[in-house]
C-alpha positions in Angstrom: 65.2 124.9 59.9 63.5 128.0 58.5 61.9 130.2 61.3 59.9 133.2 61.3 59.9 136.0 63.8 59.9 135.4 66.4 56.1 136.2 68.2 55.9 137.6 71.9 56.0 140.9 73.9 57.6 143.7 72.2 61.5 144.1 72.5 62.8 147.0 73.7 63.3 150.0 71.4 67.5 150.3 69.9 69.6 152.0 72.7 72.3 153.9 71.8 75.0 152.2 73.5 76.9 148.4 72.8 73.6 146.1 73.9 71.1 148.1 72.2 73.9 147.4 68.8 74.1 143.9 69.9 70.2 143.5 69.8 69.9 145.3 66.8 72.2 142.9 64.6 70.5 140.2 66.5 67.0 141.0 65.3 68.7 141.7 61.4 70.2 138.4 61.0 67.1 137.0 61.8 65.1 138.2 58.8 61.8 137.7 58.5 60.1 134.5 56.9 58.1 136.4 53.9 57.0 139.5 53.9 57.3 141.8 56.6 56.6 145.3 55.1 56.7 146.5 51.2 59.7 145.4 49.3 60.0 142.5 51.8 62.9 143.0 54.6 64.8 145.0 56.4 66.6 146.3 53.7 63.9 146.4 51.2 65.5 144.6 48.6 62.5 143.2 46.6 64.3 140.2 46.9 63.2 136.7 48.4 64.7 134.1 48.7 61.5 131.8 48.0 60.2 130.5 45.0 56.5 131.3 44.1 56.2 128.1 41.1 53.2 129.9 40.5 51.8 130.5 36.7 50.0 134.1 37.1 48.3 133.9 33.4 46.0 131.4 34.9 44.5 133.6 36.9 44.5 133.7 40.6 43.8 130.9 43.4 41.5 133.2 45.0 40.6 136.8 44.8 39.0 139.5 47.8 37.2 142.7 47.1 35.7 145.0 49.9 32.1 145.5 49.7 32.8 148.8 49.0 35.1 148.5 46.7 37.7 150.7 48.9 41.1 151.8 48.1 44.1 149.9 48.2 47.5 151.5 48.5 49.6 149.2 50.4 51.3 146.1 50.0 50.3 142.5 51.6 52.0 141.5 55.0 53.0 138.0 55.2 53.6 135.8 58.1 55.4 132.7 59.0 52.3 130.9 59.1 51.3 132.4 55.1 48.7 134.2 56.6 48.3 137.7 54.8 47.3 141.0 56.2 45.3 143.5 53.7 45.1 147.3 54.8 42.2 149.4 53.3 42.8 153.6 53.1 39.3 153.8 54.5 40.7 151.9 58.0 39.9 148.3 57.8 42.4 146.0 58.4 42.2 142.5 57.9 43.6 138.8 58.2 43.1 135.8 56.0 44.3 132.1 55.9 46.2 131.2 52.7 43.4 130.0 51.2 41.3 133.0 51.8 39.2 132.8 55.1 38.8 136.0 56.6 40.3 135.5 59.9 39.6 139.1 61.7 38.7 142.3 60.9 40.0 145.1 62.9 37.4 147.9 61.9 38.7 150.4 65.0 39.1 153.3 62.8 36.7 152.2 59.9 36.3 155.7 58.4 33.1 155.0 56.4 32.6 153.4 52.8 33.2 157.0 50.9 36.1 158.0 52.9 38.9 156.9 50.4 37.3 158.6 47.9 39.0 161.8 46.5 36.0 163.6 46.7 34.6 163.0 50.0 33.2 166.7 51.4 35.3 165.5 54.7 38.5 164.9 55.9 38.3 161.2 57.2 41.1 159.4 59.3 42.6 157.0 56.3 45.0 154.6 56.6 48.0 155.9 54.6 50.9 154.4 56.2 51.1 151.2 54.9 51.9 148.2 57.4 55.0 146.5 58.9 54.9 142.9 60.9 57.5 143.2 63.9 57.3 141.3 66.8 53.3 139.9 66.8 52.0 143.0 65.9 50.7 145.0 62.8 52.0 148.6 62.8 50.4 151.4 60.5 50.2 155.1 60.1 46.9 157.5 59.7 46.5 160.3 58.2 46.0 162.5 61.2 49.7 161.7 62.4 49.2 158.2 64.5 50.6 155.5 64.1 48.6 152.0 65.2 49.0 148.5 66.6 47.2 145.4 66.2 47.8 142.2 67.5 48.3 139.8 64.7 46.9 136.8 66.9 43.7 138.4 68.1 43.1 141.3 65.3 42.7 143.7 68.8 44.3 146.8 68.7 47.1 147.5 71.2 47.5 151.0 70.9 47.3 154.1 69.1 49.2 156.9 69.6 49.6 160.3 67.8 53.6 160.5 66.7 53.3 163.8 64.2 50.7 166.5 63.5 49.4 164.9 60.3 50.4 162.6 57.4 50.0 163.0 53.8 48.0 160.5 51.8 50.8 159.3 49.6 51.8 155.7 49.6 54.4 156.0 52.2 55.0 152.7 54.2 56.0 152.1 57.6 59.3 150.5 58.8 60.3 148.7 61.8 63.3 146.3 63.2 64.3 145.2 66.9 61.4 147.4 69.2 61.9 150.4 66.8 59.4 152.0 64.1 60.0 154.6 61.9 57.2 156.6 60.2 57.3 159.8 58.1 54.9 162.6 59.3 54.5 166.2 58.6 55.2 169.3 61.2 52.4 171.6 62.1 53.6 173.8 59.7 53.3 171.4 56.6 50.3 170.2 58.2 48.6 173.6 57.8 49.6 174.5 54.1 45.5 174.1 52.6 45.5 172.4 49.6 49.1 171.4 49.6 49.5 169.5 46.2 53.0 168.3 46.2 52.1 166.3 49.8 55.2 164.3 50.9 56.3 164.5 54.7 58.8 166.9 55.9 59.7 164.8 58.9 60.7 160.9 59.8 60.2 160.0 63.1 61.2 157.6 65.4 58.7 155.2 67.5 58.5 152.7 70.5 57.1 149.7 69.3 55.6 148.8 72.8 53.7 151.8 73.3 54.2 154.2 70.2 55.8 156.8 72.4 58.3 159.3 70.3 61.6 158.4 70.5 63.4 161.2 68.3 61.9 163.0 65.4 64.1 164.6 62.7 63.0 167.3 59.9 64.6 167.3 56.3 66.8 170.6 55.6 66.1 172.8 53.0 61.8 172.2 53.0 62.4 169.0 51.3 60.2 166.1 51.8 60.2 162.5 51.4 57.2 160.9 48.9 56.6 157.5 49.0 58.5 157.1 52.1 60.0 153.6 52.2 62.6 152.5 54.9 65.9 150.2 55.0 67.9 149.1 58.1 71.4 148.6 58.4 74.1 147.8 61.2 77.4 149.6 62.1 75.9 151.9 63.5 72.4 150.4 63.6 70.6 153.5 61.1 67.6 153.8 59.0 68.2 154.8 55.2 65.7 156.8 53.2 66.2 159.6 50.3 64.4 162.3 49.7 61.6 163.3 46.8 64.7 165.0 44.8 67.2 162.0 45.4 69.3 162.8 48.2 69.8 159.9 50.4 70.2 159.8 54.4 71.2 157.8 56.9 70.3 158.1 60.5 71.1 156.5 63.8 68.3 154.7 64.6 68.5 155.2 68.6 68.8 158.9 68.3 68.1 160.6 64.9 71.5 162.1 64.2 72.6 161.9 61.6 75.5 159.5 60.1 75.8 160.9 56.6 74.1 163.0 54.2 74.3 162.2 50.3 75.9 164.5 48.0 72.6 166.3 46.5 72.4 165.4 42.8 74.0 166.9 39.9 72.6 169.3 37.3 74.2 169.7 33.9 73.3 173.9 32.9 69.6 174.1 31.9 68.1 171.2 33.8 66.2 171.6 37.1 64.8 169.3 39.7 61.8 167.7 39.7 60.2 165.1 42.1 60.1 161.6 42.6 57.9 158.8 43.6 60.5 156.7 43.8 63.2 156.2 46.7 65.7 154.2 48.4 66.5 150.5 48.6 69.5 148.3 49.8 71.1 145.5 48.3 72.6 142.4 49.8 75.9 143.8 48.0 76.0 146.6 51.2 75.1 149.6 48.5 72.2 151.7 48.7 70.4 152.8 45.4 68.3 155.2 44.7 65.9 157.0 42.5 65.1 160.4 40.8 63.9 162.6 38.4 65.3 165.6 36.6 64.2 168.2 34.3 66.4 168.1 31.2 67.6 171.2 29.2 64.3 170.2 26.8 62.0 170.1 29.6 62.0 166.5 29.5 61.4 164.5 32.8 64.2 162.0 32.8 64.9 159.9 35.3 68.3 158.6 37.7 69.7 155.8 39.2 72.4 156.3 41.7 74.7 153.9 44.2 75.8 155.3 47.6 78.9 153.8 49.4 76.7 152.2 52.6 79.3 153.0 55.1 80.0 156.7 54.1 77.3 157.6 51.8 80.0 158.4 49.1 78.4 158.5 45.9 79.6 155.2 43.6 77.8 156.1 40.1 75.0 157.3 38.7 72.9 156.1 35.7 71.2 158.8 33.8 67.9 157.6 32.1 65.4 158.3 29.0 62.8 157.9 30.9 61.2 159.3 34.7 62.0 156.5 37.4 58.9 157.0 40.0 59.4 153.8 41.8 62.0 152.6 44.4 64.5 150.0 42.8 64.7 146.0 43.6 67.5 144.6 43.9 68.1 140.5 43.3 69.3 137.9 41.1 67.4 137.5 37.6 68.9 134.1 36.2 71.2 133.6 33.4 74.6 132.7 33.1 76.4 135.4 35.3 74.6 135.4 38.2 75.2 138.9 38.3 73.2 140.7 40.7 70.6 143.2 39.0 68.8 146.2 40.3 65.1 146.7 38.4 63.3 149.5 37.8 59.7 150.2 36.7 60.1 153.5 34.6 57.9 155.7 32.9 55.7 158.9 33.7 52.4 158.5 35.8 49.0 158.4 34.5 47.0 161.5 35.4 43.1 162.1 36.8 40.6 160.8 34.1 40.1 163.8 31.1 36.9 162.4 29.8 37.1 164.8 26.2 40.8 163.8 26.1 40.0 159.9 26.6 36.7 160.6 23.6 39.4 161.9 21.0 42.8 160.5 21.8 44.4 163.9 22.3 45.2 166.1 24.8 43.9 169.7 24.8 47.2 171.1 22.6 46.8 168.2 20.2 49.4 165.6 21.5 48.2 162.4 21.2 47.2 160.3 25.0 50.0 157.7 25.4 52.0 156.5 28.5 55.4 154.8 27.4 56.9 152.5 30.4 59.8 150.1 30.7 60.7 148.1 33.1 64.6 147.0 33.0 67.7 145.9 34.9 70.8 147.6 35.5 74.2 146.2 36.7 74.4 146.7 40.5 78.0 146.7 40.0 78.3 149.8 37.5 74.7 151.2 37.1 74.8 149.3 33.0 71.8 148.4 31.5 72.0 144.1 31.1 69.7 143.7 28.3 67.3 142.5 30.5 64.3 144.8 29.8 60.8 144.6 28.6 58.4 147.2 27.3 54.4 147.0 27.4 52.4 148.9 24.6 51.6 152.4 25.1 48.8 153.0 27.7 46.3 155.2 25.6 43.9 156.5 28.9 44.7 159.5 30.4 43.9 157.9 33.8 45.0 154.4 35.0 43.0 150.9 34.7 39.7 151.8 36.5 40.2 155.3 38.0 36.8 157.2 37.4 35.8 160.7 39.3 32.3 158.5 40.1 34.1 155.7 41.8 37.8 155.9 43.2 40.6 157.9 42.0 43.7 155.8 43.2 46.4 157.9 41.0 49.0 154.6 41.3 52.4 155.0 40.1 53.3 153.8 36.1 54.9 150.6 38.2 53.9 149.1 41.3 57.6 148.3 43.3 58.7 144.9 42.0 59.0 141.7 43.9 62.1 139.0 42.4 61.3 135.2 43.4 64.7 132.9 44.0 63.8 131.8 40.4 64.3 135.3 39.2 61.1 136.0 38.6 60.3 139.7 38.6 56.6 140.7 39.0 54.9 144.2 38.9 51.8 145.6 38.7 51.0 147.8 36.1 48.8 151.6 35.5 47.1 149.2 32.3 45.5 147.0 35.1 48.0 144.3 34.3 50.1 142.4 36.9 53.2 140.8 34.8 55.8 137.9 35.7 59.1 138.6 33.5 61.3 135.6 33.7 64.6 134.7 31.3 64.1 131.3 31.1 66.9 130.3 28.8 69.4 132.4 30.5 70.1 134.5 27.2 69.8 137.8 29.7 66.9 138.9 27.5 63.0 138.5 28.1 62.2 137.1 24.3 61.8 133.5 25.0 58.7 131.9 24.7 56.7 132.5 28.1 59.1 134.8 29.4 56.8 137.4 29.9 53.5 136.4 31.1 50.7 138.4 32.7 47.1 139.0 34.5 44.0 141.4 33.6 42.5 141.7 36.9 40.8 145.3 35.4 42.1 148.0 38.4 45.8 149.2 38.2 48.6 148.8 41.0 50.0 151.2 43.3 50.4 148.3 46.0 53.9 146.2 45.1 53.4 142.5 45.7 54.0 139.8 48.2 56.2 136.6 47.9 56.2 133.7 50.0 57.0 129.5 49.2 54.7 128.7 46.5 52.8 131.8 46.7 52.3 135.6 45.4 50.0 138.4 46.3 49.3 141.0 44.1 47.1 144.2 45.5 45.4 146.1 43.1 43.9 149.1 44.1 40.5 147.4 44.6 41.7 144.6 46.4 43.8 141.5 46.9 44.7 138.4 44.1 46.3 135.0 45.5 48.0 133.1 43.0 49.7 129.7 44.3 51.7 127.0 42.9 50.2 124.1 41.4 
């Protein structure tokens, strides 16, 4: 039968030699129930293989706000038991049932209601590390460089221990597999830069689950950094896989930090230039590792990239150019229809901005252009990087800010796309900068999203940079206000 992880004292952290190998493909084949951090498992697919039945234009089973209406970044947790986890920025972390009682609240580093405000006067610890479930425990990172541990049972925290000199209060998620975390943090040096815009972390660091002491850190070459910073596991050597804001993936033993390969940088044409990404790294169960990035065309046009890296070398396979800027990390699962082909998706389109109240009154930006977002989100072969067909295209988003962002209540900034989350039905669902969480499913197997309910969706009024949370019969969509729970009937 099905079983989740299992729950007890902490495993040891990966050793470099044949046992700590042999526990580390132990712990891989034995993937978590649900959802363990955001995009799912180890290898961040997107993917589950669970069904969620549930009909999201209904509206949601159940809904939770905090009082103060805080900041959500992160995605759900979900355990074996379909109990969910919800991390706050402002540093309340809590636990509910399935059907919505709150079953703890772990409030050790409650930072005060105003803290995940943008505008704040102070520089509050916030929860920006968003969490992973390994062994019993909640791990998460701060923003003054910790990282933290809670017991899932008891909602007590086990410890917390400083693993970098700060982190950056992007949407970066933790990552963890057999007595091993990884976290991204920044070096003094970043740490000091004063009003350091582009944020990011300049460093990945490795962390003992039982006590959060440092294993190995690692720094990226050149003063990259990594945005968004999501993790995948692999065996052969047991590594972790991440890419950086420009698109250059890595892959790193996960006892030590060295490093097994290094990507090939990405390729400019004459003209264009490099220009960051929200996006990042995720595995397929096909062993290939794709990525995303953004690039400057000769026009001055963000465009985005898709590329496939060989797992075992890092060898580069293809790469997709794109019209538009892909900010998101890819997913990677079966979407129905008659091949059975498997599909990587991507949420693409350029970010919303801060709230321009004049520009928002007239529809026009200061030099006359007129406010509109354009977004897709579509799949692409995972074989050759080819578009499917499979693709579906909101209307224009005419705010210059996302659903709900306002300088007198929270700025959350979210991504175009949330990450998306495919069901075994091939269900794909997303949140959305228009407040909108949608469920794209080709029904009658055409390889096209034109059917009748084939796309469906939710207003819930507050836009996503959280991606959601699958489990049997259930998903969990976190807006950046909060938490909806829609089940099946």
């Amino acid at each position: 039968g099905e079983r989740g992880m299992k729950v007890g004292p902490a495993v040891g952290a990966v050793t470099c030699d044949e046992a700590g190998a042999s526990a580390f493909t132990e712990a891989l084949a034995q993937q978590p129930l649900y959802w363990m951090n955001k995009n799912g498992d180890f290898a961040v697919t997107g993917a589950s293989r669970f069904a969620t039945r549930a009909d999201i234009s209904g509206g949601p089973s159940w809904s939770f706000k905090d009082e103060t209406e805080d900041l959500v970044y992160a995605h759900p947790i979900i355990d074996a038991e379909k109990s969910i986890y919800l991390m706050h920025r402002n540093g309340k972390l809590r636990k509910f049932s399935a059907d919505g009682e709150v079953m703890w609240t772990n409030s050790d580093m409650y930072a005060g209601q105003d803290a995940g405000k943008l505008i704040s006067g102070t520089k509050p610890t916030l929860f920006v590390g968003g969490p992973v479930l390994l062994d019993g425990a909640i791990y998460l990172g701060d923003s003054k460089g910790f990282v933290s541990a809670v017991d899932a049972t008891s909602g007590a925290t086990r410890w917390r221990k400083a693993v970098g000199a700060a982190s950056a209060s992007d949407a970066w998620s933790m990552g963890g597999i057999s007595g091993t975390l990884v976290a991204a943090m920044m070096s003094e040096e970043v740490a000091e830069i004063p009003f350091d815009v582009a944020g990011g972390q300049d460093m990945i660091v490795g962390v003992d689950a039982k006590d959060g002491s440092v294993l190995w850190s690692w720094k990226f070459p050149d003063g990259k950094r990594i945005y968004n910073a999501l993790f995948s596991f692999a065996s052969d050597p047991p590594s972790v896989l991440f890419s950086n804001y420009h698109g250059r993936a890595y892959r790193l033993k996960l006892c030590d930090g060295s490093v097994v390969w290094e990507g090939p940088a990405p390729e400019l044409q004459p003209g264009e230039s490099e220009v960051m990404t929200t996006g990042g790294l995720a595995q397929g169960a096909n062993g290939v590792a794709y990525v995303t990035s953004n690039f400057l065309d000769k026009g001055g046009v963000k465009r985005g990239r898709l590329a496939a890296h060989n797992l075992a070398s890092g060898d580069l396979l293809w790469v997709k150019r794109l019209d538009m800027p892909a900010n998101n990390a890819p997913s990677i699962g079966h979407l129905g229809g008659a091949s059975g082909e498997l599909s990587v998706v991507l949420g693409l389109g350029e970010n919303a901005f801060f709230p321009d109240p004049l520009a928002d009154l007239t529809g026009k930006w200061e030099n006359g252009r007129p406010v509109e977002w354009f977004t897709e989100v579509a799949a692409f072969s995972a074989t050759n990087g080819e578009p499917t067909g499979w693709k579906f295209a909101p209307p224009p988003w005419k705010k210059t800010e996302s659903e709900g962002d306002s300088w007198t209540g929270h700025i959350c900034l979210p991504d175009a796309w949330s990450n998306a989350a495919i069901d075994a039905d091939g269900t794909v669902y997303l949140g959305h900068m228009s407040g909108k969480l949608f469920a794209l499913r080709d029904m009658d197997g055409d390889g096209r999203l034109d059917g009748d309910g084939e796309v469906r969706s939710y207003y819930g009024g507050r836009c996503y940079q959280g991606s959601p949370g699958i489990a049997e019969g259930m998903l969990i969509s976190t807006p950046c206000d909060g938490m909806h729970v829609f089940r099946a009937p």
